[in-house]
C-alpha positions in Angstrom: 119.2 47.0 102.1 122.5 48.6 103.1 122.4 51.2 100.0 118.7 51.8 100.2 118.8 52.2 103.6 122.3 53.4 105.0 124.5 52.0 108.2 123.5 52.9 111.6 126.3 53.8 114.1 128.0 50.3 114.1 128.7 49.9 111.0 125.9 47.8 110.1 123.0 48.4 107.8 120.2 50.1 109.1 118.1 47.8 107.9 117.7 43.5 106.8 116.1 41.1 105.7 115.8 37.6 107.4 113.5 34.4 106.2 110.8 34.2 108.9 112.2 31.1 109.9 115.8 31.2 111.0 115.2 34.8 113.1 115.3 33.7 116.5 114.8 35.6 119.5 115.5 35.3 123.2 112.0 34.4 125.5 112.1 33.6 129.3 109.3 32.0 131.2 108.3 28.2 131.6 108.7 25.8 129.2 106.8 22.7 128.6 108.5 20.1 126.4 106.3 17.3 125.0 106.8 14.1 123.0 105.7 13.0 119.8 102.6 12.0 121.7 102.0 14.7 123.3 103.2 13.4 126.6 104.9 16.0 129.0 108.7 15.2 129.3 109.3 18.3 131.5 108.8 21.2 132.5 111.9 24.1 133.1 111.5 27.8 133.8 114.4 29.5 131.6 115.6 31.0 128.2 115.0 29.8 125.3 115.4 31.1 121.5 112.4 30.6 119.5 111.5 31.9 116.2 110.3 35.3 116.3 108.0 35.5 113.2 105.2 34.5 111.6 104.6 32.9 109.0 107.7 31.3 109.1 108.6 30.9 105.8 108.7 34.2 104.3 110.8 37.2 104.1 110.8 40.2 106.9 112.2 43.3 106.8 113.8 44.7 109.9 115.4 47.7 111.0 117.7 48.7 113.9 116.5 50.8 116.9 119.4 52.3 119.2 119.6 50.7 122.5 118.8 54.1 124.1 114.8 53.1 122.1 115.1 50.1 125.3 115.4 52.6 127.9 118.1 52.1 130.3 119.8 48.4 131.0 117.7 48.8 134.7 114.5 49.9 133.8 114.6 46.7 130.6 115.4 44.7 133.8 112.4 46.1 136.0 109.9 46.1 132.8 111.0 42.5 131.6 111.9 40.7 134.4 108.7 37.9 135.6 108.4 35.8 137.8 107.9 31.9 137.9 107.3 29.7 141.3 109.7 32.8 142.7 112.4 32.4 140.2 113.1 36.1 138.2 113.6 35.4 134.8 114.0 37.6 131.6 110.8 37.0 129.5 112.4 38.9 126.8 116.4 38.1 127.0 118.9 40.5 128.0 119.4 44.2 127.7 120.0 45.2 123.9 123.2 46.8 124.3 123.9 46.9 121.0 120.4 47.6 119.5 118.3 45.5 117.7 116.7 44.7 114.7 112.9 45.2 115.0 110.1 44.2 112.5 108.9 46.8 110.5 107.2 44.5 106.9 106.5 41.1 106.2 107.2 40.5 102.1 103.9 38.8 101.6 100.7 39.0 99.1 97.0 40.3 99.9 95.7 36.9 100.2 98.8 35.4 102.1 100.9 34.5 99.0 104.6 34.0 98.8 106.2 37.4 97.0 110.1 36.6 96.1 112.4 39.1 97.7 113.8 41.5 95.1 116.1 44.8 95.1 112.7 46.8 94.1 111.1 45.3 97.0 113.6 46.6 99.5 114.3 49.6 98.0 110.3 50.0 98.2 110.1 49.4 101.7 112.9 51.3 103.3 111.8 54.3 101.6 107.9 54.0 103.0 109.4 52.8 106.5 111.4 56.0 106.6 108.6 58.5 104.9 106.6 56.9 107.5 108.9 57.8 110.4 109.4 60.9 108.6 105.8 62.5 109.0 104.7 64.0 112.2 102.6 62.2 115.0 99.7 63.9 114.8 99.8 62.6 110.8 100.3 58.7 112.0 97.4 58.9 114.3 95.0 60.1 111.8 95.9 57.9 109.1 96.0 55.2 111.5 92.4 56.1 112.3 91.5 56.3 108.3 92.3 53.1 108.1 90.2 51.5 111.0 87.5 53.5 110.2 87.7 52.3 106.7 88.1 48.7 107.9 85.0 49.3 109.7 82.9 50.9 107.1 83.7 47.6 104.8 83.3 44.7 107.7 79.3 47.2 107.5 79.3 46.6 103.9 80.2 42.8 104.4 77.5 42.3 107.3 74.9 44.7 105.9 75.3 42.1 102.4 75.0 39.0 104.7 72.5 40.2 107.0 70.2 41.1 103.6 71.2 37.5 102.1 69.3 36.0 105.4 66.6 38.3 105.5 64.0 35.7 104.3 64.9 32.9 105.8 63.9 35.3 109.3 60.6 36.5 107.2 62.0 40.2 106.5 62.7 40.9 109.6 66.5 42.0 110.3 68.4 43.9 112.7 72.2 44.7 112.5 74.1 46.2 115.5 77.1 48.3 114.7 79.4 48.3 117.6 78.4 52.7 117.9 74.2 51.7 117.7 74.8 49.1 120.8 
C-alpha cells in the first residue's frame, strides 16, 4: 500500500489495509451488556471500542485524512459530544490529532464473496481512490447521479418484469408507480 500509495506527513502510509474484524474504533453513548440469555447485566454510559466494519471478516482499504479534515479539536468537541441522563460523552472518541484512517473500499465480490487481498488489488484501488479525488466536484456529482439514475432505471426493469409476471393472476389489470408518477 505504501508504494502504491505514498507516506502522508508522519511518516506512515497514506493508505492500509485492515481485516474487517480487528479495526476497532472508539463510540461513546450507553451501553447495554446482556448475558448469554439475553438478560440485562447493566447498563453504563461511556466509551467503548467496537469494530468499525462490516462484514467483519474481509479486507478494507483505508486511507489517512489530516486532522485539519476534523475541523478544529473544539468544534469535534461541540459536533460530537451527546448527551446521556446529563452526562457529555464523546459518541465518536477523542479529537484525531494525529489523523485517521477512513474507509474508502471494502475487498469484496458482486454477490458478497470473499476476494483474497493481493498487490494488484491494492495497487488497483489506490490508484481509483486517488483518480477519484483527482476529478473536479462538479464531475463526482454527476457520476454520482449516473449511477442512481441507473440503479433506478434497472429496479423499473425489475418491477416492470414482476409486475407483468402477476398481471394474470389480477385479470390484466396492472399499475406500477414510479416514485416521479406518484
Amino acid at each position: 500500500m505504501a508504494r502504491a500509495g505514498g507516506f502522508n506527513r508522519l511518516g506512515e502510509p497514506n493508505f492500509r489495509v485492515v481485516w474487517g474484524g480487528s479495526r476497532l474504533s472508539w463510540i461513546g453513548g450507553r451501553w447495554t451488556d446482556r448475558d448469554a440469555n439475553g438478560n440485562v447485566v447493566r447498563q453504563a454510559i461511556e466509551l467503548r471500542r467496537e469494530p468499525k466494519y462490516l462484514p467483519q471478516d474481509r479486507w478494507h482499504i483505508e486511507r489517512w485524512m489530516p486532522p485539519e479534515a476534523y475541523g478544529s479539536p473544539e468544534s469535534w468537541r461541540v459536533q460530537t459530544t451527546e448527551i446521556e441522563d446529563g452526562i457529555a460523552i464523546p459518541a465518536l472518541g477523542p479529537y484525531p490529532s494525529r489523523g485517521e484512517y477512513e474507509h474508502c473500499f471494502t475487498l469484496i465480490g458482486t454477490h458478497g464473496e470473499f476476494i483474497p487481498l493481493s498487490p494488484a488489488a491494492c495497487d488497483w484501488i489506490v490508484r481509483a481512490v486517488e483518480w477519484a479525488r483527482r476529478q473536479p466536484r462538479s464531475a463526482r456529482r454527476a457520476a454520482l447521479a449516473a449511477r442512481e439514475d441507473q440503479r433506478e432505471l434497472s429496479f423499473d426493469r425489475v418491477a416492470d418484469a414482476l409486475f407483468d409476471d402477476a398481471a394474470p393472476a389480477f385479470g390484466g389489470n396492472t399499475f406500477v408507480a414510479r416514485a416521479g408518477n406518484l
